[in-house]
C-alpha positions as semicolon CSV with decimal commas, in nm:
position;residue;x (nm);y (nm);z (nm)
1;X;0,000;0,000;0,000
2;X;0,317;0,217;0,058
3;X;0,421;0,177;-0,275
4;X;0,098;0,235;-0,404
5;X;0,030;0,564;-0,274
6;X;0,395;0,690;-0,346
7;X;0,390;0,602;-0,703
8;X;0,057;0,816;-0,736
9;X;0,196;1,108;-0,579
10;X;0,534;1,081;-0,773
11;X;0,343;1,079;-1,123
12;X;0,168;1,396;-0,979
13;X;0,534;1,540;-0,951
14;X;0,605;1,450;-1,306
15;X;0,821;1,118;-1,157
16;X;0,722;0,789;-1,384
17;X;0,749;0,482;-1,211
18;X;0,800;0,112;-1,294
19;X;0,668;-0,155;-1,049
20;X;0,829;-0,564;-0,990
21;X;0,670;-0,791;-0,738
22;X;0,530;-1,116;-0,771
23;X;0,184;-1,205;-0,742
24;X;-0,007;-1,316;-0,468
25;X;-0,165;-1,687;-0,503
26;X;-0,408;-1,637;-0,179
27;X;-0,587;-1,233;-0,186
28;X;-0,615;-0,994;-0,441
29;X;-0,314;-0,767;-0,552
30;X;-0,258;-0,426;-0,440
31;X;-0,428;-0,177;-0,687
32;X;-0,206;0,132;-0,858
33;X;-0,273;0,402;-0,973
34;X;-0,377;0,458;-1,357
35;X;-0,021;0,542;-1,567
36;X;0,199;0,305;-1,321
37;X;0,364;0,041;-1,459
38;X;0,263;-0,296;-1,278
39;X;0,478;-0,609;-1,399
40;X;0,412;-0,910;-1,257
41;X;0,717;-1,108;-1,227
42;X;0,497;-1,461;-1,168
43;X;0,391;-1,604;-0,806
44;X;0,593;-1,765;-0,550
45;X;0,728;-2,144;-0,508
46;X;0,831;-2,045;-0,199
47;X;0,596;-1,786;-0,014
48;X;0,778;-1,748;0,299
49;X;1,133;-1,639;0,101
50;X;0,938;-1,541;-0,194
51;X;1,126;-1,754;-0,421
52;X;0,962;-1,742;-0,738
53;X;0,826;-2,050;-0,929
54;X;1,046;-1,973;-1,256
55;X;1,322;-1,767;-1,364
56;X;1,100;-1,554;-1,540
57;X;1,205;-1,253;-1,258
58;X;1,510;-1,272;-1,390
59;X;1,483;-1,144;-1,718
60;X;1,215;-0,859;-1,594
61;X;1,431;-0,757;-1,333
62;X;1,755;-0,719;-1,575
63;X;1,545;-0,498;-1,870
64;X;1,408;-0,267;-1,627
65;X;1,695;-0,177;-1,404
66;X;1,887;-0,136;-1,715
67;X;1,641;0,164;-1,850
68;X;1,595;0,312;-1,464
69;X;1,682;0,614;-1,345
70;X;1,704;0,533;-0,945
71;X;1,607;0,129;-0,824
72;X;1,447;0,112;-0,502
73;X;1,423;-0,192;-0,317
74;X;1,117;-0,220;-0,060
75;X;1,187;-0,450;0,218
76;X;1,457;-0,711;0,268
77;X;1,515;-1,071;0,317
78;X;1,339;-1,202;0,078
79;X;1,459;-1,327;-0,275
80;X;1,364;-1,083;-0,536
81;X;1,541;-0,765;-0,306
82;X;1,855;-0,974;-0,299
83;X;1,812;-1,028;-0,709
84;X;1,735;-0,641;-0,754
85;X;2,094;-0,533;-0,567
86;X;2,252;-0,813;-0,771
87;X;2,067;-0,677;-1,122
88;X;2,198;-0,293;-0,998
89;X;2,492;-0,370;-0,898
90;X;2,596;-0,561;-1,280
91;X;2,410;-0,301;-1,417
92;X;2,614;-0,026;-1,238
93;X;2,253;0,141;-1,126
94;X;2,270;0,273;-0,788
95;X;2,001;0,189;-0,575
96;X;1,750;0,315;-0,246
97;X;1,648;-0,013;0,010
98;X;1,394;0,090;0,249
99;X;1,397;-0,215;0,518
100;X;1,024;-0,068;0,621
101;X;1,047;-0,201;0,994
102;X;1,223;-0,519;0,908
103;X;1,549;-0,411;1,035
104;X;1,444;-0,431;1,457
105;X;1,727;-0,551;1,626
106;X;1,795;-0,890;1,499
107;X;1,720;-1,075;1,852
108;X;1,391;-0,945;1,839
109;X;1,038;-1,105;1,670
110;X;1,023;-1,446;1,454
111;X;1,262;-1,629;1,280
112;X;1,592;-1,495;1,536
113;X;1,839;-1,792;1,383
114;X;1,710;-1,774;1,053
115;X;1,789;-1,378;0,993
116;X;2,114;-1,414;1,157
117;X;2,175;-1,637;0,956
118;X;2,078;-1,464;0,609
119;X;2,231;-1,114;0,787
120;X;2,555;-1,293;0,779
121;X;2,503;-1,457;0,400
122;X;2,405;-1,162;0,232
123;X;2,122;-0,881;0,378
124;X;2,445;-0,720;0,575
125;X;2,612;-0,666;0,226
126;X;2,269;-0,533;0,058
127;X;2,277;-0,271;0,275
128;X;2,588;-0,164;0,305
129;X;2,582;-0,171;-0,120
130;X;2,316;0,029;-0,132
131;X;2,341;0,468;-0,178
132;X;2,110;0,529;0,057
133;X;1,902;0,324;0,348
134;X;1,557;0,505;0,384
135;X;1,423;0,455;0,707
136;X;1,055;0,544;0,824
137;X;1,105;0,733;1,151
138;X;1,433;0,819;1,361
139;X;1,390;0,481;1,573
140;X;1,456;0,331;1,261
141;X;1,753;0,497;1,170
142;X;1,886;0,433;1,473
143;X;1,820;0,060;1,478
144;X;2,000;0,054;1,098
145;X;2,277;0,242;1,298
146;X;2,312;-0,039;1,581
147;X;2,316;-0,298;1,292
148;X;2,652;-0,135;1,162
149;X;2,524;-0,051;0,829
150;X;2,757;0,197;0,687
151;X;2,526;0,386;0,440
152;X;2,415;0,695;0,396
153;X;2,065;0,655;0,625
154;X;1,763;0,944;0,515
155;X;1,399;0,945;0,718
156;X;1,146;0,999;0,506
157;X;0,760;0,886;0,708
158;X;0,555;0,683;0,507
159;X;0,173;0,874;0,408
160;X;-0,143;0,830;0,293
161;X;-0,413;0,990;0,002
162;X;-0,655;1,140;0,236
163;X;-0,866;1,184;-0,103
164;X;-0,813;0,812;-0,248
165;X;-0,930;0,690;0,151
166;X;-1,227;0,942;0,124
167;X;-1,312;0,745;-0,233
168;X;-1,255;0,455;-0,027
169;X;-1,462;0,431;0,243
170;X;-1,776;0,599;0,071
171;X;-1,691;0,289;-0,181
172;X;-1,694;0,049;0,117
173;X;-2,077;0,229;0,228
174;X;-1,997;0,477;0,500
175;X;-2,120;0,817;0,350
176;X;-1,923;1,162;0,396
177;X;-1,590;0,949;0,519
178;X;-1,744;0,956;0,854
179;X;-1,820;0,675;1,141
180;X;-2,150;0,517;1,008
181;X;-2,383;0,395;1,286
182;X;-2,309;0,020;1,393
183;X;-2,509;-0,144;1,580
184;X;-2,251;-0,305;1,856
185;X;-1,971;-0,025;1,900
186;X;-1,603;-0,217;1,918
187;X;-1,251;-0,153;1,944
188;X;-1,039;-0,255;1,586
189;X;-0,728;-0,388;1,543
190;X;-0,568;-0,432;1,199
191;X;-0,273;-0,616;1,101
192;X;-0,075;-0,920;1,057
193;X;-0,130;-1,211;1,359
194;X;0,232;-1,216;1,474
195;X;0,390;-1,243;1,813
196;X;0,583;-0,902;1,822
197;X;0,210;-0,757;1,749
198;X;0,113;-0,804;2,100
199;X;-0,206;-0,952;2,065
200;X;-0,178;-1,122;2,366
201;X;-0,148;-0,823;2,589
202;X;-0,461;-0,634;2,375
203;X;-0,669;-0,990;2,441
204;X;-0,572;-0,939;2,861
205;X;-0,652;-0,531;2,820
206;X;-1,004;-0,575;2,636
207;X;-1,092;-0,808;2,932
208;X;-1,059;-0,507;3,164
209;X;-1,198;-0,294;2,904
210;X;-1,522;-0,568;2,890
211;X;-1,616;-0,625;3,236
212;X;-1,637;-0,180;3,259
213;X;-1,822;-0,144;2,929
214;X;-2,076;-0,441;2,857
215;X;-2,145;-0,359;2,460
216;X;-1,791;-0,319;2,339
217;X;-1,638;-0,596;2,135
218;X;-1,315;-0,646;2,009
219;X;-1,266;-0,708;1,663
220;X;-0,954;-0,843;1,510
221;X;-0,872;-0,912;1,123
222;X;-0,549;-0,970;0,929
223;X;-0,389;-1,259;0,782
224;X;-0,213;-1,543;1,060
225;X;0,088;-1,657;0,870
226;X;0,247;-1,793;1,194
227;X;-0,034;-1,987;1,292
228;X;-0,047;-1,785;1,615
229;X;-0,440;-1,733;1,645
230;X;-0,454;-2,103;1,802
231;X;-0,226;-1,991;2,051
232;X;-0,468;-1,628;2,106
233;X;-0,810;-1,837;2,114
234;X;-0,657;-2,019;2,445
235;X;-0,583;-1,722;2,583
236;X;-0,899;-1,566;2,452
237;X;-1,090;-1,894;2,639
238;X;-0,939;-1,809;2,968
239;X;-0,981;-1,480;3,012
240;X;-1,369;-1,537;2,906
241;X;-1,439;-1,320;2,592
242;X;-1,642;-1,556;2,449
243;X;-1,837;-1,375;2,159
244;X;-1,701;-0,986;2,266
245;X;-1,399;-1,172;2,035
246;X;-1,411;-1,160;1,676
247;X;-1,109;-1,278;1,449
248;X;-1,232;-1,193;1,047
249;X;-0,897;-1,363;0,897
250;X;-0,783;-1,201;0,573
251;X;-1,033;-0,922;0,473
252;X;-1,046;-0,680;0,112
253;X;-1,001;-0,356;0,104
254;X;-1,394;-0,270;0,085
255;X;-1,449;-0,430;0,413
256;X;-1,092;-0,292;0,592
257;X;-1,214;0,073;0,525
258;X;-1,540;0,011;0,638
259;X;-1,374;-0,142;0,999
260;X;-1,169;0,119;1,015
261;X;-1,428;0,415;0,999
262;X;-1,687;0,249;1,209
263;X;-1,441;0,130;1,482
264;X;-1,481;0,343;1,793
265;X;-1,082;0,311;1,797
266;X;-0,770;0,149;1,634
267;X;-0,536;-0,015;1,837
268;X;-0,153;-0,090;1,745
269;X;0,027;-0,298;2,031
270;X;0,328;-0,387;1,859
271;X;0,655;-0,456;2,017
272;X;0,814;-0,360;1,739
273;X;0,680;-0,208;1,452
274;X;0,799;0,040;1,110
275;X;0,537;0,305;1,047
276;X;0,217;0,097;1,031
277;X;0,011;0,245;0,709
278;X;-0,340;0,073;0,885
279;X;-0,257;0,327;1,123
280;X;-0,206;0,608;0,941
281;X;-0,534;0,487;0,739
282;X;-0,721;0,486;1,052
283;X;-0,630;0,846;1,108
284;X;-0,726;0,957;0,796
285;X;-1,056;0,768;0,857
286;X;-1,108;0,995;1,122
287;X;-1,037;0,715;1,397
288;X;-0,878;0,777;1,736
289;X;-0,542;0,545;1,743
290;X;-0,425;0,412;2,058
291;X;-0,050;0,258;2,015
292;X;0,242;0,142;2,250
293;X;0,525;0,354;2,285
294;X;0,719;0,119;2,059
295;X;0,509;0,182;1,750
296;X;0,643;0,500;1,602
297;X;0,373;0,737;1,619
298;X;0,431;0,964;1,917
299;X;0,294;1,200;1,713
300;X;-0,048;1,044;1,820
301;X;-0,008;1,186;2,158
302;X;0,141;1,523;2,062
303;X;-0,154;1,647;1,788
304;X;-0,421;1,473;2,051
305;X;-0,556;1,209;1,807
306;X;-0,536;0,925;2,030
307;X;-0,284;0,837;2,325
308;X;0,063;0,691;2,320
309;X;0,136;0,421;2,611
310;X;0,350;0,153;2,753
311;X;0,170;-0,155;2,608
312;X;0,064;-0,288;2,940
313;X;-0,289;-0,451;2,964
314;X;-0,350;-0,196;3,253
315;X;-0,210;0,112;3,042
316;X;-0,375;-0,022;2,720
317;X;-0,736;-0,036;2,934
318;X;-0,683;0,308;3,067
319;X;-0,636;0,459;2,727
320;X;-0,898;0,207;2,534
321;X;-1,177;0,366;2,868
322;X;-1,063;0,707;2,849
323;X;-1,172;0,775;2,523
324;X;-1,485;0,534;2,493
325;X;-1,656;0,704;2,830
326;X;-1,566;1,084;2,674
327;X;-1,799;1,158;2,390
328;X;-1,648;1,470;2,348
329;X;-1,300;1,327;2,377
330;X;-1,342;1,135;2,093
331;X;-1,450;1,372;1,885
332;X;-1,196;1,621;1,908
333;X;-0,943;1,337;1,918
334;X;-1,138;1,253;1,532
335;X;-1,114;1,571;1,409
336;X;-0,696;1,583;1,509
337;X;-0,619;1,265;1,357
338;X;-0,760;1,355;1,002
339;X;-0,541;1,697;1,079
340;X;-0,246;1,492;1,178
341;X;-0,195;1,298;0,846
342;X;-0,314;1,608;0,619
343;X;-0,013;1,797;0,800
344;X;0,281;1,487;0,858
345;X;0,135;1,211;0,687
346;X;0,034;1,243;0,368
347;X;0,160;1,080;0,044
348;X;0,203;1,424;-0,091
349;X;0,490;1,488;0,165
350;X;0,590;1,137;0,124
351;X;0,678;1,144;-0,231
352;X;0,847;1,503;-0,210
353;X;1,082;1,360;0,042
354;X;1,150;1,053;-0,190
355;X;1,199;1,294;-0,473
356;X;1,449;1,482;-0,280
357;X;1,640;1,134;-0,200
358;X;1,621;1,031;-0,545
359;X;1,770;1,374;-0,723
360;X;2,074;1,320;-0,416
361;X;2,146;1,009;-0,557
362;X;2,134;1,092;-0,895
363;X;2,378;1,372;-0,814
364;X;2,638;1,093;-0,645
C-alpha cells in the first residue's frame, strides 16, 4: 500500500514509475494508480522467502533496471530484493532499500536464527551496497545504525491519500468518510497475527476494558501466517471473551475501510513495529489510534488524536476507557487525527521527500 500511494503522488510530480513484485496466489493484488507500470514477475514457489516458481524474474528484473533512473528496493530478506541489488549492482545502477520495519534488532520477533543467519550470507552486504538506506522514523535509523550498516541513512515517514481513503470508504458504504452507525460499537485492530504484534497483551486489556463497558467488542482481522491465532483463542478462552472476540482472517479492502471508519478506535500494540500504514489509514478515517510507545507514532499523543502508552494490559485499558466514556474526547481526538496525516502524513509529503532522496542520488 506504501508503494501504491507513493507512485501516485510521484506521477503527480512528473516522476514515472515502474513496479516488480510477484503475485499473490491467496488475496487480491494491491491496486495502482492509472499510468503506473505494474509487472508481474509470476507467483511464489516459496511464499515465505518469496522464491519465485520460474526464472521468469530474472529477465524482468535485468530490462528494467537497465532503462531506470534510481532502483528502489522495498523491504529485505526475501529473494527478489537480494536479485534487484545483484541486477543494480551488474548493471552499475545505484540503488535506495527501504527495510520498512524489518530491520528491529535482529534478537527481536520471529525467525531470530534464521535472519542471523541470512544477515551474515548476504542482507548485511545489501545494505551496506546500497546509496542510501531510507528509514521510516528516527527509531529506525537508529536501529539501521546499531546494525553497523555503513550507508548513507535518510527518514522519510511513510503517508497516505486522504482523497483516495475518502473514495474509499464511501466505496466500502460509509457516506461523507465519517463513522456510520453500527449497531454493537467495538474496538479494531488491523494487522498481521504475529507475536511481536502483542495480541496477547490487547486480548488481557479488552478483558478489563469488557467487564467496565458491557457492549464493546473487540474485533480483530489480518492474515495469521504464523499460525499464532490457536495460541490467542486459548488465551482468549481463559480470560472469558467468548463472543465480545471476533477474528475476520484475511479481509479486502472494501471491508478494511469500512472497519476502520466504524471502529470506535484502532489499536496498534506492537513490540516492534515500522510506520504501520493501517494506522495512518485509521487516522485519515477519522479514527482515534491508541499505540504502544514502541510503534512510532508519538505524534499520536502530541496532535491529541489518540494516546501513546507503555503496552501494558492496565495502560492499554486506561487509554482504550478514556476515550470510549468521553464523547467529546473522541471527537476532538477525530477531528486531530484527520489533521495529523493532512499535515505529517500524507503521500504528498511522502513522495516530495522521496523525490528529494532520489535527485541526491542521482547527483552521487
Amino acid at each position: 500500500m506504501m508503494v501504491a500511494n507513493l507512485s501516485r503522488s510521484l506521477a503527480q510530480l512528473g516522476i514515472d514509475s515502474v513496479i516488480l513484485a510477484l503475485d499473490r496466489k491467496s488475496s487480491p493484488n494491491v491496486e495502482f494508480a492509472d499510468g503506473v507500470i505494474v509487472r508481474s514477475c509470476g507467483v511464489a514457489a516459496i511464499s515465505r522467502m518469496a522464491i519465485p516458481a520460474n526464472s521468469r524474474i530474472i529477465g524482468i528484473l535485468t530490462e528494467e533496471i537497465s532503462n531506470a533512473d534510481v532502483v528502489h528496493i522495498h523491504e529485505i530478506w526475501h529473494f527478489p530484493h537480494v536479485l534487484a541489488a545483484v541486477a543494480s549492482h551488474f548493471a552499475h545502477r545505484r540503488y535506495i532499500l527501504s527495510p520498512h520495519g524489518e530491520l528491529e534488532p535482529l534478537y527481536a520477533g520471529a525467525h531470530v536464527a534464521a535472519k542471523l543467519l541470512l544477515w551474515h550470507l548476504y542482507q548485511r552486504r545489501i545494505l551496506n551496497g546500497a546509496s542510501i538506506v531510507h528509514a521510516l522514523t528516527a527509531r529506525e535509523e537508529r536501529n539501521v545504525k546499531l546494525a553497523g550498516v555503513k550507508a548513507p541513512i535518510r527518514v522519510v515517514p511513510n503517508g497516505v491519500d486522504v482523497e483516495i481513503v475518502d473514495q474509499l470508504v464511501r466505496k466500502s458504504g460509509v457516506p461523507d468518510g465519517r463513522a456510520g452507525n453500527e449497531s454493537v460499537p467495538y474496538i479494531l485492530y488491523l494487522g498481521r497475527i504475529d507475536p511481536k504484534k502483542n495480541i496477547d497483551v490487547l486480548l488481557e486489556a479488552f478483558s478489563i476494558v469488557a467487564k467496565a463497558t458491557p457492549e464493546i467488542q473487540l474485533v480483530i482481522a489480518g492474515p495469521d501466517p504464523y499460525k499464532f491465532w490457536r495460541r490467542l483463542c486459548g488465551i482468549a478462552a481463559k480470560l472469558e471473551l467468548g463472543d465480545r472476540l471476533q477474528y475476520l482472517g484475511f479481509i479486502d479492502e472494501s471491508l478494511k475501510f469500512r472497519l476502520i471508519a466504524n471502529a470506535k478506535l484502532f489499536v496498534l500494540p506492537s513490540m516492534a513495529e515500522g510506520l504501520s500504514m493501517a494506522a495512518l489509514e485509521a487516522l485519515a478515517c477519522r479514527t482515534p489510534v491508541v499505540a504502544s510507545e514502541t510503534a512510532n507514532l508519538p505524534e499520536v499523543q502530541a496532535a491529541n488524536a489518540g494516546r501513546v502508552v507503555s503496552p501494558t494490559p492496565q495502560n492499554l485499558a486506561g487509554a482504550f476507557l478514556e476515550i470510549l466514556e468521553d464523547d467529546a474526547l473522541r471527537e476532538s481526538m477525530r477531528s486531530n487525527a484527520r489533521g495529523l496525516v493532512e499535515r505529517v502524513f500524507s503521500s504528498t509529503s511522502m513522495a516530495r521527500g522521496m523525490a528529494t532522496l532520489y535527485r541526491e542520488l542521482l547527483s552521487q
